[in-house]
C-alpha positions as CSV (number, residue, x, y, z in Angstrom):
1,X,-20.6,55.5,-11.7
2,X,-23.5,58.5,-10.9
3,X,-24.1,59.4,-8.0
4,X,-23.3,57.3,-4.8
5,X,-23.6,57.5,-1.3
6,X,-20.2,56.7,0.5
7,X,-20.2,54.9,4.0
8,X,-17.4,54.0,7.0
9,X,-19.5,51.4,8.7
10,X,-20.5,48.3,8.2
11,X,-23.7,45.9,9.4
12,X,-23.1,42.3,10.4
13,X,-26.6,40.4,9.9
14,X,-25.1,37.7,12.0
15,X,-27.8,35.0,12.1
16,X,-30.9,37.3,11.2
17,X,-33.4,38.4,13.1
18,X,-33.5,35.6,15.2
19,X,-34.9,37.6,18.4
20,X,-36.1,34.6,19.8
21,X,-32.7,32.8,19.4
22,X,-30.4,36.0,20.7
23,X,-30.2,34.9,24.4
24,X,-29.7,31.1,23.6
25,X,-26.7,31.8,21.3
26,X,-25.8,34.7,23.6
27,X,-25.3,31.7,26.7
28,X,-23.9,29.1,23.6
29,X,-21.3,31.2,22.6
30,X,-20.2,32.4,25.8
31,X,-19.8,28.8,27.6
32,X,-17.8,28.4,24.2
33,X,-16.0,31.4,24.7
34,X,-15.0,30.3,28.3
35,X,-14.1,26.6,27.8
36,X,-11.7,27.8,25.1
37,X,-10.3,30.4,26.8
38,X,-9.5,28.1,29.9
39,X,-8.5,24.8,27.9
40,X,-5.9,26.8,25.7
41,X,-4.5,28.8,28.8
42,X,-4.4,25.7,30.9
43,X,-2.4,23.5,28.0
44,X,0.2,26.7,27.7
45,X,0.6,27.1,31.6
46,X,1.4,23.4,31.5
47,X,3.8,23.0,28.9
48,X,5.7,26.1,30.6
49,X,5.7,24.9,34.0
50,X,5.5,20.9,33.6
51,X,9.6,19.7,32.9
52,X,8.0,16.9,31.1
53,X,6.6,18.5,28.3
54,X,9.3,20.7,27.2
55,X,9.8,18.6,23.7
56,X,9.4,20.4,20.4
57,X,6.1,18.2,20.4
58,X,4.4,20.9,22.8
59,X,6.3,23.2,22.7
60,X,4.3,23.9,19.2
61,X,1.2,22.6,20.9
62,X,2.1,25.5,23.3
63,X,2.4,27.9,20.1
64,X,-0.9,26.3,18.5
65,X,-3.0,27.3,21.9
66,X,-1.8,30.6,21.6
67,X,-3.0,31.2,18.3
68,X,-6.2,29.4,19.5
69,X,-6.8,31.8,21.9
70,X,-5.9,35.1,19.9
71,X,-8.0,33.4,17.1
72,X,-11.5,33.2,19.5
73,X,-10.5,36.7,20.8
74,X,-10.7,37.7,17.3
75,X,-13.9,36.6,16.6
76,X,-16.2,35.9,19.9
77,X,-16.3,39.1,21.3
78,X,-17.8,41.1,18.9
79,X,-20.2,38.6,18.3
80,X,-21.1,38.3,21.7
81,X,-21.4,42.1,22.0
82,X,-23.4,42.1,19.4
83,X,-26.2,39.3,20.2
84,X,-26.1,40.7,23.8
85,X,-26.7,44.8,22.4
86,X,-28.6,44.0,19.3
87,X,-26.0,46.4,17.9
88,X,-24.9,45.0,14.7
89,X,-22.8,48.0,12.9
90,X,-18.8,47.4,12.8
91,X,-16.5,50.8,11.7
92,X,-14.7,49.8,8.7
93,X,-11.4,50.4,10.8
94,X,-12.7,47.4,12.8
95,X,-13.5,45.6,10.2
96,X,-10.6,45.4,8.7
97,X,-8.4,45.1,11.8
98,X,-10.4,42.0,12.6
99,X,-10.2,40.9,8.8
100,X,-6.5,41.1,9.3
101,X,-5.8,38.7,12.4
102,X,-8.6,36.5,11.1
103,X,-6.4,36.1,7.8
104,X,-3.0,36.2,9.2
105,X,-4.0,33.4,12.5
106,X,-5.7,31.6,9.8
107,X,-2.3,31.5,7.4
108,X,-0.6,30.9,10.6
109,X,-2.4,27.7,11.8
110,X,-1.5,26.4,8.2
111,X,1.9,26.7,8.6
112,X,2.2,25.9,12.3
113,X,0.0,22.4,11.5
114,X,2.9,21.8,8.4
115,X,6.1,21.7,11.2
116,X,4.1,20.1,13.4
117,X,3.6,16.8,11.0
118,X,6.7,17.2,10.1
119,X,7.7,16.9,13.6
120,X,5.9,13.9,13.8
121,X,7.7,12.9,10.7
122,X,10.8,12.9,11.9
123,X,10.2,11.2,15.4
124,X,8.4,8.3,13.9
125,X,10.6,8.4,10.0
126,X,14.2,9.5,11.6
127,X,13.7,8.3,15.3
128,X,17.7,8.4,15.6
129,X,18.2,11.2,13.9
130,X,15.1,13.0,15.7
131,X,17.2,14.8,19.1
132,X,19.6,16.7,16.5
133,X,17.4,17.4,13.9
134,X,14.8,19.0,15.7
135,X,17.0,20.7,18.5
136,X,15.9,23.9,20.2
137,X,17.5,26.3,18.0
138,X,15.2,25.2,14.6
139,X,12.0,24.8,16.6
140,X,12.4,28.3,17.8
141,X,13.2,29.2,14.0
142,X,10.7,27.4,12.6
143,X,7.9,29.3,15.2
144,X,9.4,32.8,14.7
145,X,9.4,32.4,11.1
146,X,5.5,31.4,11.2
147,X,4.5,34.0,13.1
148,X,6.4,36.7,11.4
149,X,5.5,35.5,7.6
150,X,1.4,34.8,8.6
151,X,1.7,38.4,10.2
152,X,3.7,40.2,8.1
153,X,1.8,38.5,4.4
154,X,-1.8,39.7,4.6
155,X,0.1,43.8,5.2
156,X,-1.7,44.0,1.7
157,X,-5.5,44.2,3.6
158,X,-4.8,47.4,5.1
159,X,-5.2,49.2,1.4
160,X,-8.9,48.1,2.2
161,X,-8.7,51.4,4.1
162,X,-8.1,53.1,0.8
163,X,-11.1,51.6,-1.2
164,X,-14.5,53.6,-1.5
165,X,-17.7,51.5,-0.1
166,X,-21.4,52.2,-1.6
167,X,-24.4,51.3,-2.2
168,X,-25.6,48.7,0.4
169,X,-23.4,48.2,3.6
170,X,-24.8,45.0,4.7
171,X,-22.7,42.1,5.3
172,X,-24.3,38.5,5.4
173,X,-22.1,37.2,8.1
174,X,-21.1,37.4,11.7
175,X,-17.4,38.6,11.0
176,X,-15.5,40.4,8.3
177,X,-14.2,37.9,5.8
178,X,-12.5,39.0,2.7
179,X,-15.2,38.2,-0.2
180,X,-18.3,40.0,1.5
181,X,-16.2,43.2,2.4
182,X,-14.6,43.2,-1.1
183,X,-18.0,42.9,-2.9
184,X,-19.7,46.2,-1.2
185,X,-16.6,48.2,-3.0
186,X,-17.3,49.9,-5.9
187,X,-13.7,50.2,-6.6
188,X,-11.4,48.6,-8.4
189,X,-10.4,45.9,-6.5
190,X,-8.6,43.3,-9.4
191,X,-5.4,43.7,-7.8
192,X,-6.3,43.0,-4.7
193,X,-8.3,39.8,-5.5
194,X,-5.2,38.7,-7.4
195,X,-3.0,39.3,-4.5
196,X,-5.5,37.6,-2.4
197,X,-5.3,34.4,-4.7
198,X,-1.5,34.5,-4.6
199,X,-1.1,34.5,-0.9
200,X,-3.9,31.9,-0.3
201,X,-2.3,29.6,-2.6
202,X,1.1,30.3,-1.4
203,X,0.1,30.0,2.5
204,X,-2.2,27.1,1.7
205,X,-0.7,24.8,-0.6
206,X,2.7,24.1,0.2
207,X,1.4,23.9,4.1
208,X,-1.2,21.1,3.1
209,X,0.9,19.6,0.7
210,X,3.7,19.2,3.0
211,X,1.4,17.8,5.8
212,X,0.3,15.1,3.6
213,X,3.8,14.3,2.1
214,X,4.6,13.7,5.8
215,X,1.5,11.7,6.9
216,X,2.1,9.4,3.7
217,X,5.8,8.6,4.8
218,X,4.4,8.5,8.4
219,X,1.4,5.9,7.2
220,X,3.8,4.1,5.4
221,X,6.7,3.7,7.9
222,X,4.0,2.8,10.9
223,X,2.6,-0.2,8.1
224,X,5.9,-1.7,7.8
225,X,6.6,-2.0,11.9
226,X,5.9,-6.0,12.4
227,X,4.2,-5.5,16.0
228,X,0.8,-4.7,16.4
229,X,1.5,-3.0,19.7
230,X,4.5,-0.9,18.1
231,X,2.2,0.2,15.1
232,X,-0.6,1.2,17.8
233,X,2.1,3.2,19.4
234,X,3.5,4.8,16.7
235,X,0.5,5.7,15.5
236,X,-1.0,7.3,18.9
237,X,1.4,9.6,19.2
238,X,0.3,11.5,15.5
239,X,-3.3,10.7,15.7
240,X,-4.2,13.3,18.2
241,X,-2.8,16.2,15.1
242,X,-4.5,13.7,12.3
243,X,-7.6,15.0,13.4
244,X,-7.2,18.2,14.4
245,X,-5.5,18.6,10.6
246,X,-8.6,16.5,8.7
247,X,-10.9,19.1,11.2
248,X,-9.4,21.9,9.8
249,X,-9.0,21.5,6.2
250,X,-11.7,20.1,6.0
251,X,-13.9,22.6,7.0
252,X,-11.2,25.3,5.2
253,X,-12.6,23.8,2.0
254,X,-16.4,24.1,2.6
255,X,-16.2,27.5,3.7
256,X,-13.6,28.4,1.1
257,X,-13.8,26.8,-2.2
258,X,-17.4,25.8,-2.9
259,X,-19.2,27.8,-4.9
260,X,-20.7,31.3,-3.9
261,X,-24.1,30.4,-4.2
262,X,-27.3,31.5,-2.4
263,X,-28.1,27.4,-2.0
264,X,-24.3,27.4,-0.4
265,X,-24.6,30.5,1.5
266,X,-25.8,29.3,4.7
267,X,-24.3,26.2,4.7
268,X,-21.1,28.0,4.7
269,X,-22.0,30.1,7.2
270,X,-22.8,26.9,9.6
271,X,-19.5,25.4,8.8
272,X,-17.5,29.2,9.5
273,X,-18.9,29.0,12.7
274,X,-17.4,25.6,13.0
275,X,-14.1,26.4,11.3
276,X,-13.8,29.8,13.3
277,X,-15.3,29.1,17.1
278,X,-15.6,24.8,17.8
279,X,-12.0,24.2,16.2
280,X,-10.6,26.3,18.9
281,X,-12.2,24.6,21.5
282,X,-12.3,21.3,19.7
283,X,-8.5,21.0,19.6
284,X,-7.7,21.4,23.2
285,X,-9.9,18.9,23.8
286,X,-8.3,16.6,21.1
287,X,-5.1,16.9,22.5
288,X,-5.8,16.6,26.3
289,X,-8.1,13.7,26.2
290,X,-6.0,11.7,23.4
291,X,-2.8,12.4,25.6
292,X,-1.5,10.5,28.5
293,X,1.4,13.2,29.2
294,X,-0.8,16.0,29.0
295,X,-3.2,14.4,31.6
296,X,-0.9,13.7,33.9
297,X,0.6,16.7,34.0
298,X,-2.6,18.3,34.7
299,X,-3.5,15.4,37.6
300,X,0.1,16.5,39.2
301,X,-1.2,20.0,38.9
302,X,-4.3,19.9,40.7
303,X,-2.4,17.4,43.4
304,X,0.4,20.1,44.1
305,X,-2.7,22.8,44.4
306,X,-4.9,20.7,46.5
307,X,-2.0,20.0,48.8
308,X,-0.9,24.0,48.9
């Protein structure tokens, strides 16, 4: 390959050189930061405490704001650090740790999305059956499992480590994501693209196609309830995680499976921003606006602190 000039670290562009722009999306980000940060830990200390929401329905809302938060913590602070310093170089060590709990929180909300409509699947499909099918014991399984498998699947990124980087070190993005590292290598990186491929389509796929399946015999059994008010019902309690699903793959498949293409590029980069910092914050808010329980368990809250 001739002669090439090896490097450790990395340079985030971000959004440019934007000098004008820094201290705006400095105070943008930041109030983003913030209000996710305090929505997610506010659902999770209310599903702990609140004797009313200990159902497997929040109880992996619970889970999903925890990954919410560790998935903004992955991202925001960097970013922040860096439109607040100007300094835009990442070590490749950091680069790929925060590669790795982008990729393994992203495979994990997949797969915490899938039980969750299937969740909803059985209370509105099985309503009878719902109590011992989804007892304590397989929700805890069903979390564990998640966690462990979205961690434990992506172990393949730390051989990035192993790869040589040259030539230019610039990265057109404000985070590490798999395709722009991979390209600066001028190793052999096949195997790892196939490897890639195999666990996006297995940690994917089945998720998504298991979230539909459920929706479809969800759609279908709220259609064939004769009430109006009884199909309103039904169907209020699975709207709320509707959206928040249609939010996420929807923007999964902008970022992820349009073309690589310099007419695409920033486009993409607008909707990662979406898919990587408002989803967090956006789903809180879906979830404690669109739900009565969760309200009130936050109005009783703030009454038993006022009183104290």
């Amino acid at each position: 390959q001739g002669n090439q000039t090896t490097f450790t670290e990395f340079i985030l562009l971000g959004f440019g050189d934007l000098l004008q722009l820094q201290p705006f999306l400095f105070f943008f980000f930041l109030m983003i930061y913030m209000a996710t940060l305090a929505g997610n830990l506010l659902l999770i200390v209310l599903v702990v405490a609140d004797q009313h929401l200990h159902t497997p329905m929040y109880f992996f809302l619970g889970n999903l704001s925890c990954l919410e938060t560790c998935y903004s913590s992955t991202l925001l602070p960097r970013l922040l650090a860096s439109l607040l310093t100007g300094e835009k170089t990442i070590s490749m060590t950091g680069c790929i740790t925060q590669l790795y709990f982008f990729s393994s929180l992203g495979s994990l909300e997949c797969c915490l999305l899938s039980v969750m409509s299937y969740d909803r699947y059985l209370a509105i499909c099985k309503p009878l059956h719902y109590t011992a099918l989804m007892n304590g014991r397989l929700c805890l399984q069903l979390v564990v499992g998640s966690w462990l498998g979205a961690f434990v699947s992506v172990a393949f990124l730390i051989s990035l480590s192993q790869l040589t980087f040259c030539g230019p070190n610039e990265i057109d993005h404000f985070f590490c994501d798999f395709s722009p590292v991979l390209t600066l290598s001028c190793s052999d990186t096949h195997w790892l693209k196939v490897v890639a491929i195999v666990h996006s389509s297995v940690f994917t796929f089945p998720p998504f196609l298991l979230t539909l399946a459920s929706y479809m015999c969800i759609i279908a059994t709220i259609l064939r309830i004769p009430s109006t008010s009884g199909r309103q019902k039904a169907f209020s309690t699975c709207s709320s995680h509707l959206i928040v699903v249609t939010l996420f793959y929807g923007s999964l498949v902008i970022v992820y499976l349009l073309p690589d293409s310099d007419v695409l590029r920033d486009l993409r980069k607008v909707c990662s921003v979406f898919y990587g910092v408002l989803t967090p914050l956006i789903n809180q808010l879906i979830y404690s606006l669109r739900n009565k329980e969760v309200k009130e368990a936050l109005r009783k809250a703030l009454l038993r602190f006022f009183i104290f």
